[in-house]
C-alpha distance (Angstrom), angle and dihedral (degrees) to the residues before:
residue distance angle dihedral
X1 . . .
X2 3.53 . .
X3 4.11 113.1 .
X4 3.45 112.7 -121.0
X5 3.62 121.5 -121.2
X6 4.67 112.9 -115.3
X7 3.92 107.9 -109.0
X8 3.42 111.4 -113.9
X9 4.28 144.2 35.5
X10 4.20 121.0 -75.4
X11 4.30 99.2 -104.2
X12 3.81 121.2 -143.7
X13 4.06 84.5 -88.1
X14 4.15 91.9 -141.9
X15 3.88 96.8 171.5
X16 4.12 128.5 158.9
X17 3.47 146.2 -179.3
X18 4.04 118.2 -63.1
X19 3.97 87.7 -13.6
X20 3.49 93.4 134.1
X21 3.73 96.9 39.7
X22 3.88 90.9 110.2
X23 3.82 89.4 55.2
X24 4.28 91.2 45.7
X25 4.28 87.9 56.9
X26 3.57 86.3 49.4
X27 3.94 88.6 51.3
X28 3.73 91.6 44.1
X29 3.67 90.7 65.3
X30 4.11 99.6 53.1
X31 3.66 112.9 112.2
X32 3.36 96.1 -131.7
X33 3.65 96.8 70.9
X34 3.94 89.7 69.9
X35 4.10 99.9 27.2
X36 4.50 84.5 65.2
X37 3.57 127.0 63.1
X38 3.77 96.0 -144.4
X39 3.71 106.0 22.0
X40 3.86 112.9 -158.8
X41 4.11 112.6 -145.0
X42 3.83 116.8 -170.2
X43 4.21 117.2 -150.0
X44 4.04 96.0 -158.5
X45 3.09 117.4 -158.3
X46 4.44 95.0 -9.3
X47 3.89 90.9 174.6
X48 3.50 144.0 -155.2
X49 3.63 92.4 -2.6
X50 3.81 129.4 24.3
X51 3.74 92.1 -132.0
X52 3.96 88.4 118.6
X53 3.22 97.3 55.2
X54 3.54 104.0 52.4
X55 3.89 92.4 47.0
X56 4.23 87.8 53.0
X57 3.66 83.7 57.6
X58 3.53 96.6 40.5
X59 4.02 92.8 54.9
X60 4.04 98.4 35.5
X61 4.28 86.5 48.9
X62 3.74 82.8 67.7
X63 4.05 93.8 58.3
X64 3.43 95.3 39.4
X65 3.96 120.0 10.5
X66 3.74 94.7 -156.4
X67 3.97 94.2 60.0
X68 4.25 119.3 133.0
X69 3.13 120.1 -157.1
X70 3.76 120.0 -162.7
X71 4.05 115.7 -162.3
X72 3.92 113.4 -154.1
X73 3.53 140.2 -157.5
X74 4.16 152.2 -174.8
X75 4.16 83.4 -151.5
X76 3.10 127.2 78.1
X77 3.78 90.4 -161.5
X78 3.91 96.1 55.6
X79 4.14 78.7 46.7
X80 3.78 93.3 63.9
X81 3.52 98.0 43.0
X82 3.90 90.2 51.8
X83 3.83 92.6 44.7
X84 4.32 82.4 60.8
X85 3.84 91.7 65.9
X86 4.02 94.2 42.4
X87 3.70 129.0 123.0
X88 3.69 134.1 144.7
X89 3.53 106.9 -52.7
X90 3.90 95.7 31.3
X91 4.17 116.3 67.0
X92 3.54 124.6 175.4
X93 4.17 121.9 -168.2
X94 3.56 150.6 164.2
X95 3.61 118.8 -86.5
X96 4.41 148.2 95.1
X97 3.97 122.5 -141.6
X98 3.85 99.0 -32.2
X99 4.10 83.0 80.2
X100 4.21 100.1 -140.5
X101 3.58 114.6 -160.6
X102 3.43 133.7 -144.1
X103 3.91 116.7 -107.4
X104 3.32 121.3 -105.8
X105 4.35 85.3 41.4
X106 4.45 118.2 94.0
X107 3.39 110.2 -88.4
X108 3.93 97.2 -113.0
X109 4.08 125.7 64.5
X110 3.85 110.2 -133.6
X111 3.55 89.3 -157.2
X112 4.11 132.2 32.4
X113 3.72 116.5 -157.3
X114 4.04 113.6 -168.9
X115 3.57 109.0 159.7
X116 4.18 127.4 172.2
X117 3.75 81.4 -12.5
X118 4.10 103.3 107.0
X119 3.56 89.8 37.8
X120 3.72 84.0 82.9
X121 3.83 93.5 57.2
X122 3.70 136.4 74.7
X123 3.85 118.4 -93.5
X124 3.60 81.0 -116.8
X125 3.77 100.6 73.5
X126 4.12 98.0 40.0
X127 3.61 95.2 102.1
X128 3.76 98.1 42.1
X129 3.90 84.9 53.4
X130 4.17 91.4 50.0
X131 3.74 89.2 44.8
X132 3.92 88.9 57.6
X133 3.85 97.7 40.3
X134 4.13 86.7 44.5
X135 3.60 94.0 56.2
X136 3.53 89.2 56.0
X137 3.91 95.2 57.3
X138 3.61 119.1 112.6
X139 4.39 114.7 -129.8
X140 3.93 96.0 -70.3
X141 3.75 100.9 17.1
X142 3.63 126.5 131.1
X143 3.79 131.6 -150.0
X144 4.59 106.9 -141.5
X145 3.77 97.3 -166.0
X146 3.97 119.2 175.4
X147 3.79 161.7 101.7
X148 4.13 136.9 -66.0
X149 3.56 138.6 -176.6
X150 4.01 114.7 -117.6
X151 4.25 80.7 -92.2
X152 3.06 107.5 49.6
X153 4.28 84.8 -114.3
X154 3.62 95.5 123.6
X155 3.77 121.4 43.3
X156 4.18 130.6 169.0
X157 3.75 122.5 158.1
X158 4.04 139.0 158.0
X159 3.83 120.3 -118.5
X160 3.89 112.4 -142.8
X161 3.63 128.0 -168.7
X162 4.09 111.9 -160.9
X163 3.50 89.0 -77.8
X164 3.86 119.7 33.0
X165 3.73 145.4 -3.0
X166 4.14 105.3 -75.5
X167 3.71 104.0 -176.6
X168 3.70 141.1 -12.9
X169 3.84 119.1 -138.5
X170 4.24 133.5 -171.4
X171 3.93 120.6 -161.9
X172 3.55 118.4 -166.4
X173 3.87 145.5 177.7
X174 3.27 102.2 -109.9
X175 3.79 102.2 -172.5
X176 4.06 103.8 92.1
X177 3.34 91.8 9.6
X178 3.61 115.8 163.0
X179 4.18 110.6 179.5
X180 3.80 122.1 -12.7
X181 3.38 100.3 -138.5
X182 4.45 84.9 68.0
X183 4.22 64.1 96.5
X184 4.00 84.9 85.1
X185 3.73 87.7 79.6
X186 3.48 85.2 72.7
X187 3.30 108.4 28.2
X188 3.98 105.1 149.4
X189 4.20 114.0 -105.7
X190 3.45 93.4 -93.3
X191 3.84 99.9 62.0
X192 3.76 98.1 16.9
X193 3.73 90.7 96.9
X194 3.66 100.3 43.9
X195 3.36 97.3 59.9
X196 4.25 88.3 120.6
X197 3.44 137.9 104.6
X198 3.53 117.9 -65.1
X199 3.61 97.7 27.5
X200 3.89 128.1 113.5
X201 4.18 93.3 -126.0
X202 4.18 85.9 52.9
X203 3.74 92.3 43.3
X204 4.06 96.7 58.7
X205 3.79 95.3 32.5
X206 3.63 89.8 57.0
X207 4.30 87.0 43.2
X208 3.69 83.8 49.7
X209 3.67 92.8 58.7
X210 4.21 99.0 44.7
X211 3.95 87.1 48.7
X212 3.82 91.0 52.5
X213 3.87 95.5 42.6
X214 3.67 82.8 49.9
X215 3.75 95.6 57.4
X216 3.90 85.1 48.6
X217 3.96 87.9 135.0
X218 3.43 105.6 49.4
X219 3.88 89.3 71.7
X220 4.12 79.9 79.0
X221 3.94 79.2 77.6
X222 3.77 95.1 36.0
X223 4.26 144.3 -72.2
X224 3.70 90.4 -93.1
X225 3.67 93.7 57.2
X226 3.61 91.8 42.0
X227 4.16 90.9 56.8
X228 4.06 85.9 41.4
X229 3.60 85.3 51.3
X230 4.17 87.6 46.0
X231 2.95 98.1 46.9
X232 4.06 93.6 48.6
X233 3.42 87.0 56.9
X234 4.31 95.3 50.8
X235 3.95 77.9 53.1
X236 3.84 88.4 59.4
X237 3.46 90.7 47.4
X238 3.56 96.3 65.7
X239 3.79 91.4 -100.9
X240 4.08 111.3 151.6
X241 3.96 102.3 -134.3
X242 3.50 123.8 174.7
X243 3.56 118.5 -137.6
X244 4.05 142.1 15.4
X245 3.51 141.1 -90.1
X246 3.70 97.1 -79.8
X247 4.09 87.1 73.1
X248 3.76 88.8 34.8
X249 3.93 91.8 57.0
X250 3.94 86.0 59.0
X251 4.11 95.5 55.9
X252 3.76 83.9 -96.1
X253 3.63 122.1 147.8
X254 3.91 134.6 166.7
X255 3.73 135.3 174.6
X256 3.96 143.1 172.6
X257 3.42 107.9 -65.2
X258 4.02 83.3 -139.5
X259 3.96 85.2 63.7
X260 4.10 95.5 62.3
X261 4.50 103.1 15.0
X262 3.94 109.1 127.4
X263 3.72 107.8 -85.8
């Protein structure tokens, strides 16, 4: 039988050290990770090195010890140097956007990492890419596909379920920090674009910014109260965030996808 070719083009595969640690808290905190007994975790796409990968399953082991986490890639190169660090809870394969599995694993991912990955495409071919990733969702999974700086400093990504876009969350350092919306550098593909007047992304970017200008003087007390005290204040506004404080005190913030999706 003939083997059939991964969907999708090899990226640059720029990866560091704890870039994506903003994106593993996030993780940490999805239900599923506790509601299945062996929780499958997919690394799309972890790059050059496999660094990312073994950190997701390094954090997500501590919420639920009987976590896999399987690292994929377009090259077969990154493959083999993934496949060195391997063991029983970490499994690294072959493979683009149709998500394979390794044997032995459920058939289904609970939950679809693809991070700085679609930035590389056209705008064009997002929802092709979602569509393929979705399909390979188990009941109550969610697909968390976005963009990073080289740090890890400035974070924004798009939680799917298997059918639509859910929520969209940024994740910023908040320490030095001069405007939130220095997060439309790395906007994922799907907003980067429509980052312009008259657009719903443009609109609460530039709301985020007057709310924390606003809250200028609670940095006296610190930058995480000042972003609570931001994001308070979007609440006012009429602004549907998802979440509390507790992910607000860590630079976290996520809305209704509905509130920001391309008009």
């Amino acid at each position: 039988m003939a083997v059939r070719k991964p969907i999708g083009t090899i990226t640059r595969g720029t990866t560091n050290p704890n870039r994506l640690r903003r994106i593993d808290r996030f993780i940490a905190t999805q239900p599923i990770l506790r509601q299945k007994s062996t929780p499958i975790v997919v690394d799309l796409g972890f790059g050059a090195s496999p660094i990312t990968a073994v950190e997701l399953l390094a954090r997500l082991r501590k919420v639920n010890s009987n976590t896999h986490v399987v690292g994929i890639e377009i090259d077969r190169e990154r493959v083999e140097r993934g496949l060195a660090v391997a063991h029983e809870h970490l499994h690294f394969t072959h493979g683009g956007f149709e998500t394979p599995l390794p044997s032995g694993l459920e058939d289904k991912a609970d939950i679809i990492r693809a991070f700085n990955v679609l930035r590389q495409y056209e705008e064009s071919e997002v929802s092709a890419a979602w569509l393929q990733m979705q399909s390979r969702l188990s009941l109550g999974g969610i697909l968390i596909e976005g963009t990073c700086d080289e740090i890890g400093r400035l974070a924004s990504w798009v939680t799917l379920d298997k059918n639509e876009p859910i929520s969209f969350t940024i994740s910023l350092r908040l320490s030095g920090l001069d405007l939130p919306s220095k997060v439309a550098e790395r906007l994922p593909k799907v907003l980067i674009h429509h980052n312009i007047e008259g657009e719903k992304i443009y609109n609460f970017l530039k709301a985020l910014d007057l709310a924390w200008q606003s809250n200028a003087g609670m940095a006296a007390f610190s930058a995480a109260q000042r972003w609570v005290s931001t994001c308070k204040q979007l609440v006012a506004e009429g602004w549907p965030l998802i979440g509390d404080r507790k992910r607000w005190r860590l630079g976290e913030l996520t809305i209704a996808w509905s509130a920001v999706s391309p008009n």
